[in-house]
C-alpha positions as CSV (number, residue, x, y, z in Angstrom):
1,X,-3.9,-32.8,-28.1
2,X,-4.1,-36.7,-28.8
3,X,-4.4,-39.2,-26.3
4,X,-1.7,-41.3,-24.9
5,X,-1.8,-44.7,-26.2
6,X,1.3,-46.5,-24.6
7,X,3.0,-49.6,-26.2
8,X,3.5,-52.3,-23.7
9,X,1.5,-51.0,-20.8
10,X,-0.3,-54.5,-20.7
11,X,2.8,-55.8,-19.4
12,X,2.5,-56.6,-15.8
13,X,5.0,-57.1,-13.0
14,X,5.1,-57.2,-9.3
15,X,4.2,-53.6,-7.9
16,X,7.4,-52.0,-8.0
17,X,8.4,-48.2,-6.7
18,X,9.9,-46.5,-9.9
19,X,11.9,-43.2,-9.7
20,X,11.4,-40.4,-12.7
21,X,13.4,-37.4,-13.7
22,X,11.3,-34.5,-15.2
23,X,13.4,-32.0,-17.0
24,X,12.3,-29.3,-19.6
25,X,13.3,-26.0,-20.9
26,X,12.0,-25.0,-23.9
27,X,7.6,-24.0,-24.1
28,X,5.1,-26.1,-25.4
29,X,1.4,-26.0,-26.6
30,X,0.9,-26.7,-23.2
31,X,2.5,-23.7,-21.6
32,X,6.0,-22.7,-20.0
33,X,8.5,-25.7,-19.3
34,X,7.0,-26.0,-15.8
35,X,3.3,-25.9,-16.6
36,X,4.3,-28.8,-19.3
37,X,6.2,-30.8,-16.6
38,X,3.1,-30.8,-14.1
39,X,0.7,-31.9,-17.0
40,X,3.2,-34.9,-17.9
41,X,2.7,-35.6,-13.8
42,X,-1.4,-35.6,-14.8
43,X,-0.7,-38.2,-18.0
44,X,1.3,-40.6,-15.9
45,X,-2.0,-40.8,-13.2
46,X,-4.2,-40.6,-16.1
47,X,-2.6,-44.0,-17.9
48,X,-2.9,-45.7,-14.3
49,X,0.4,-44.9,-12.5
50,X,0.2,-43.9,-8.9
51,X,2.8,-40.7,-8.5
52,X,3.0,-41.1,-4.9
53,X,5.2,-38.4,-4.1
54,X,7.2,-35.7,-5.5
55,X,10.8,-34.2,-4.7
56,X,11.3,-29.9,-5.0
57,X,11.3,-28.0,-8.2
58,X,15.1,-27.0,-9.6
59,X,16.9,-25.2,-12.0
60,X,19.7,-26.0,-14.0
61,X,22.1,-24.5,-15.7
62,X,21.6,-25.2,-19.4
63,X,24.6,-27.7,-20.7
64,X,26.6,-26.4,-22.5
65,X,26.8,-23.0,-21.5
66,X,24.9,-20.9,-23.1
67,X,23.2,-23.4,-25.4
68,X,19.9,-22.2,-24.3
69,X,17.5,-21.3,-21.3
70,X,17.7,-22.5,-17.9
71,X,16.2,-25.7,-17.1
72,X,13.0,-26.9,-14.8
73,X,14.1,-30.1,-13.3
74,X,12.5,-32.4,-10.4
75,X,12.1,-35.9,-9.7
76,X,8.6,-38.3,-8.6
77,X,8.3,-41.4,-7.2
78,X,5.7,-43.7,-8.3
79,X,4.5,-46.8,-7.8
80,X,3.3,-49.2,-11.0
81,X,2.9,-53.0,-12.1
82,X,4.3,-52.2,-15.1
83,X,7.3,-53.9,-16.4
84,X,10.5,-51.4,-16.6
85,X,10.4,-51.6,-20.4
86,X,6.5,-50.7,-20.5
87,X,7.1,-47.9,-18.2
88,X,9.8,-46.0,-20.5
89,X,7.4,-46.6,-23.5
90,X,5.0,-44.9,-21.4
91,X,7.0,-42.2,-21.1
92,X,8.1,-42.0,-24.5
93,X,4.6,-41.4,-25.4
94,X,4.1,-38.7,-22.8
95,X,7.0,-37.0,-24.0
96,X,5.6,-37.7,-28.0
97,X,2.3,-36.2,-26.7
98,X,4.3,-32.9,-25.4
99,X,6.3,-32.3,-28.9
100,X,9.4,-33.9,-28.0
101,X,11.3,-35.0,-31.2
102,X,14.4,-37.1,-30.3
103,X,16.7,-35.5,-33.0
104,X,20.1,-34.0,-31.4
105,X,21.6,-35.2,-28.3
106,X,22.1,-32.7,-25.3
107,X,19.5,-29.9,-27.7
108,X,17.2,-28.1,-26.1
109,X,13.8,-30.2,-24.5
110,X,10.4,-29.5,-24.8
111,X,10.5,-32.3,-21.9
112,X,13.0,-34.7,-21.1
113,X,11.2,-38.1,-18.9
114,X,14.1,-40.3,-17.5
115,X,13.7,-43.6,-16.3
116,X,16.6,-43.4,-13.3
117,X,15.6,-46.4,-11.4
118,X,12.8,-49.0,-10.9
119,X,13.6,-50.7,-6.9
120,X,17.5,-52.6,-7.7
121,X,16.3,-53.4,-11.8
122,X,19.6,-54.2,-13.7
123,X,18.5,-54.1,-17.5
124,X,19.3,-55.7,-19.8
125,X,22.2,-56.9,-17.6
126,X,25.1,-55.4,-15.6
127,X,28.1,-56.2,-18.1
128,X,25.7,-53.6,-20.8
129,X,24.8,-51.0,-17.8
130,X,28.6,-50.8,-16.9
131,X,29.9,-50.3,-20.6
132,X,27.3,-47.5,-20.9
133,X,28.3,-45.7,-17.6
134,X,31.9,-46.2,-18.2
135,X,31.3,-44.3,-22.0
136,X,33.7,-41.1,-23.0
137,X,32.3,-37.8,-22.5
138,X,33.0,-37.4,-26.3
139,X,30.9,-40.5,-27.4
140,X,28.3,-39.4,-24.8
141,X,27.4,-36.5,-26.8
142,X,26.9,-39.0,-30.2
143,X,25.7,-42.2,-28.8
144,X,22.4,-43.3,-27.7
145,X,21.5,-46.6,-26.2
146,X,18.5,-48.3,-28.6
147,X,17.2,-50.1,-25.5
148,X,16.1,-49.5,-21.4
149,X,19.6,-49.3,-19.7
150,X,18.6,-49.4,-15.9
151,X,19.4,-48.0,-14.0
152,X,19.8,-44.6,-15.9
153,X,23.8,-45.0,-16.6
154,X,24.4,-41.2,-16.2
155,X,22.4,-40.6,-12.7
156,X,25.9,-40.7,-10.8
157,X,27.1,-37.7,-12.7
158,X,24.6,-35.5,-13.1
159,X,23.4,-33.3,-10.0
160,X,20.0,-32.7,-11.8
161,X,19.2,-35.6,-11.9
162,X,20.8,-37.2,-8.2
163,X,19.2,-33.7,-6.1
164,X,15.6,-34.4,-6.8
165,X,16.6,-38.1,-6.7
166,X,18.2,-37.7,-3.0
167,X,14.5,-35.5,-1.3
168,X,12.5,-38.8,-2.4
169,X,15.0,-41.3,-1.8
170,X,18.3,-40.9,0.0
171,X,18.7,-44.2,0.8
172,X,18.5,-46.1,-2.4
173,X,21.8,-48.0,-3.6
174,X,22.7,-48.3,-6.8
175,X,22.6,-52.0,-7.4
176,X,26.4,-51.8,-9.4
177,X,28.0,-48.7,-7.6
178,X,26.8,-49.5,-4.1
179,X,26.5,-46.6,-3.5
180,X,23.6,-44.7,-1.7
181,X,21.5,-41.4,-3.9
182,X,23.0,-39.4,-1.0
183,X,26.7,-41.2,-1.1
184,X,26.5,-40.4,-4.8
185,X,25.4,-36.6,-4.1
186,X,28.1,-36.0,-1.4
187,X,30.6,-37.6,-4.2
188,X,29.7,-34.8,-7.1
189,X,32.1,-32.0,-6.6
190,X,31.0,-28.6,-5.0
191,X,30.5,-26.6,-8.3
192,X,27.9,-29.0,-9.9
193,X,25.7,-28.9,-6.8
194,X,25.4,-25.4,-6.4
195,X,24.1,-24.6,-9.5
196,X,21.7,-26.3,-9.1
197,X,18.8,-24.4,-7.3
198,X,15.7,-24.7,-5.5
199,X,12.4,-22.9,-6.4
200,X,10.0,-21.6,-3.6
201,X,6.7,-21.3,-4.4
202,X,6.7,-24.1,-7.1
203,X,4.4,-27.4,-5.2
204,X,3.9,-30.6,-8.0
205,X,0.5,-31.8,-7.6
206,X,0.6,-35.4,-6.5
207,X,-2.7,-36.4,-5.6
């Protein structure tokens, strides 16, 4: 397998806490979904990131129904001097390394990284994040944003994503909502949370 060599990771900020969503559920030359979603933890230490901790394993109901296999999903936090921007290209790369070819939107994922959050970053600027969070369901399935839109503009829908999010850190607001990750949890209906279910005997190595 090739090494990781991230555009951008020379670009330097204040140490920032940065909140990930891991998400796979198709198998890789690594292994099963989960086995490629705990190396993907390894590559972030290994390019200098510090996972410092690590929220419960899940699975989720593939979207749309019966598109495909359940999926893996869970959430780190990590801590980094990395600029937002250099962080998804990090990412990216990770993902790249694991087979991931961006092709169709809501297909199938070898792994899926997501960017949900770095501390109260707005990029590139609230007017963009809002336009993108306010988008139809019907253009969400053809449009893609071609640059970082932080935070993640989807996080307040999706229970995949806000679960993990809400064991590492319940009290984060979103800086546009104002809202906290367990405000916006309580908020999703009934349905969406239960399908989404917790996995004993599944640890993420964070040390």
């Amino acid at each position: 397998m090739e090494a990781i060599v991230s555009r951008g990771v020379d670009e330097k900020c204040a140490k920032m806490r940065a909140w990930v969503a891991f998400g796979a559920n198709l198998p890789t030359e690594t292994g099963e979904p989960v086995e490629t979603l705990f190396a993907a933890v390894q590559d972030l230490r290994d390019m200098g990131v510090t996972v410092r901790r690590a929220s419960r394993v899940f699975e989720t109901p593939c979207f749309p129904v019966g598109a495909g296999p359940a999926y893996i999903n869970f959430a780190v936090e990590v801590e980094t001097e990395l600029t937002p921007e250099a962080v998804l290209s990090l990412l990216h790369d990770i993902e790249a390394r694991h087979g991931r070819v961006r092709k169709t939107r809501w297909a199938g994922r070898s792994i899926d990284l997501d960017l949900m959050a770095m501390e109260g970053e707005v990029r590139p600027n609230a007017k963009t994040v809002q336009a993108w969070m306010d988008l139809p369901m019907s253009a969400q399935t053809t449009q893609a944003p071609e640059t970082l839109i932080l935070p993640h503009p989807r996080i307040q829908d999706r229970a995949f994503m806000l679960i993990p999010f809400a064991d590492l850190a319940p009290d984060w607001v979103h800086p546009l909502l104002g809202k906290t990750v367990q405000e916006m949890v309580d908020a999703l209906p009934d349905v969406d949370k239960s399908e989404i279910k917790a996995q004993s005997g599944l640890e993420i190595p964070v040390n």
